[in-house]
N, C-alpha and C positions, 0 to 999 in steps of 0.2 A: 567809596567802596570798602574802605577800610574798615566803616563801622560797622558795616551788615555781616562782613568777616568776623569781627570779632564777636555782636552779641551771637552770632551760630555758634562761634567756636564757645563760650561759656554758656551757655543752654540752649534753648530751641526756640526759631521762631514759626509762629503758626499765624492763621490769618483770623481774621478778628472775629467772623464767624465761632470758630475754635474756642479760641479767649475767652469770648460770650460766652458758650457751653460749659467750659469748665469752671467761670463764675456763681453759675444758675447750680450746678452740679451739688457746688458748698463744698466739695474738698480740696486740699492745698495741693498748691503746686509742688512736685516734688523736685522740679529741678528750673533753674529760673527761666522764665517763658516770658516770650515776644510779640508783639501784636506791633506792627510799623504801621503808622499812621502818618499822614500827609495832610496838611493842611490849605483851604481856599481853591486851591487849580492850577497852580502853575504851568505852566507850559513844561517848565525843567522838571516836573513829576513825573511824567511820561516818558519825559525823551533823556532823562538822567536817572530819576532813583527807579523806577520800572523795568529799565535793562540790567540796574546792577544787582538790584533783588531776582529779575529772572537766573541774571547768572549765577547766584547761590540758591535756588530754587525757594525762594524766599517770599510770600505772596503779600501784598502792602494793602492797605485800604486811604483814598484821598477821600476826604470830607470838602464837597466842593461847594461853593458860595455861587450860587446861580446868578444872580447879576454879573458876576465878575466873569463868568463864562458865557453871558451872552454881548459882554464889553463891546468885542472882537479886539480886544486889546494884542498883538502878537506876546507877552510876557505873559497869557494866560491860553489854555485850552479851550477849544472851541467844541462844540456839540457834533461832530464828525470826528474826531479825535478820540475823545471819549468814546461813540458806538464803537470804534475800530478795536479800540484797545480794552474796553469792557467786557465786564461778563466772563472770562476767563479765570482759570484759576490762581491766578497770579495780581489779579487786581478789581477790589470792590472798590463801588462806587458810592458814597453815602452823604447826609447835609449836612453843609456849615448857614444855613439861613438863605436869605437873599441877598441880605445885602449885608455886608461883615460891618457891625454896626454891635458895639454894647448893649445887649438886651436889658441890660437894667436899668437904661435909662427910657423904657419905650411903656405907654402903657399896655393893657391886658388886651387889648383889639391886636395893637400891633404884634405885639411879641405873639400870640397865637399863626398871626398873618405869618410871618417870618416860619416859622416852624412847619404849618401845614402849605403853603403854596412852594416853598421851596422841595420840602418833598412831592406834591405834586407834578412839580415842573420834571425834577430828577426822571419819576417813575416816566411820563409822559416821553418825556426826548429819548428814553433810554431802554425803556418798556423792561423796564426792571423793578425789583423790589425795593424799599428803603427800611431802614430796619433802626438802622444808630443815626444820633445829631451827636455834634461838640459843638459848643457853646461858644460863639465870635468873640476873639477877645477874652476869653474864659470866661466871660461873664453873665451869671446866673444866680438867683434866687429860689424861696420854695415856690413863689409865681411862676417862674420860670419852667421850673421843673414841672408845676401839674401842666401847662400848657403845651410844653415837648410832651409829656403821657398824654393828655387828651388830641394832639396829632397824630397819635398810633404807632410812637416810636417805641420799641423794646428796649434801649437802652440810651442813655446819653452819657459826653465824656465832659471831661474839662480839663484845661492848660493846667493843674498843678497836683499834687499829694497822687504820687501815682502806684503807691500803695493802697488809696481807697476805693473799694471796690462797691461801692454803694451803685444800686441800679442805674439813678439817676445823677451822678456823681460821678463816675468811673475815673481815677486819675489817668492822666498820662506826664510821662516826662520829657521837657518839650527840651530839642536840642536844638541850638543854635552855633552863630556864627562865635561864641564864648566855648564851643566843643569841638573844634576843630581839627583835633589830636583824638586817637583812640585815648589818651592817658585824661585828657580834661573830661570827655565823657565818662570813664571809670570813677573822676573824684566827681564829678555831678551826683553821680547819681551815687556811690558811696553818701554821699550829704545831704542827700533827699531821705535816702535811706534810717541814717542816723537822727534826721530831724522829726522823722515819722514817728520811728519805736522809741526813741528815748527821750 
């Protein structure tokens, strides 16, 4: 709770949609701007960081791994969960592949496979749009990337440089169990920051 507190309280966050637009847009942010993203499906996406982003009217987007949601694992969401809690203004749904698997090591059948039947599956269960991929594992190449375009995705992300805002590229800054403290996520991303520009 604490984090989503804090990045409102030092700029805005908006939903990825949003982020997207002002991307494509080409003008600079003028005050620092937030897109929450989630990654694979967790069960605790839903029933932890989707309440506490509702409570600061905060809308999140999970990038989910379609194998991994039709596990029925209890530690992952299941496809009535998601209908329930999608669609709303508060939380997109979008791919992490099928199967969370290093696309770099897959050849050019697979890695398209991954790319378009995951979004297929998405739209189908969910009768919704897919619009963005992140990359399992952050891992991607220029193969990679025309393969995500030629599935019909408008954007892809990846695990690191979350200053780069290249189409296919989009950083994010991943926070983990090393960010535990609002104070360790400010020096994170201070040091991402500093690694970027200088």
């Amino acid at each position: 709770m604490d984090h989503v507190e804090f990045l409102s309280g030092i700029g805005k966050c908006v939903s990825l949609d949003t982020f997207v637009e002002h991307i494509n847009s080409g003008l600079d942010f003028r005050e620092p701007t937030f897109a929450i993203t989630l990654d694979d499906g967790y069960r605790n996406n839903i029933t932890n960081a989707l309440s506490v982003a509702k409570s600061f009217g905060v809308p999140i987007t999970v990038f989910i791994t379609t194998s991994l949601i039709d596990s029925g694992m209890p530690s992952f969401c299941g496809w009535p969960m998601l209908r329930r809690q999608g669609g709303g203004k508060f939380l997109n749904l979008e791919s992490h592949a099928v199967n969370h698997v290093n696309m770099t090591s897959l050849d050019q059948e697979d890695i398209f496979y991954q790319a378009s039947r995951s979004r297929d599956i998405i739209e189908s269960k969910l009768s919704a749009s897919v619009s963005y991929f992140a990359y399992p594992s952050g891992g991607f190449n220029c193969d990679i990337e025309e393969a995500v375009k030629e599935a019909g995705y408008n954007k892809a992300f990846k695990d690191r440089n979350p200053f780069d805002m290249s189409s296919f590229t989009i950083g994010r800054f991943g926070v983990g169990k090393k960010h535990q403290r609002v104070s360790d996520l400010l020096y994170g991303m201070i040091r991402q920051y500093i690694s970027y520009y200088l």
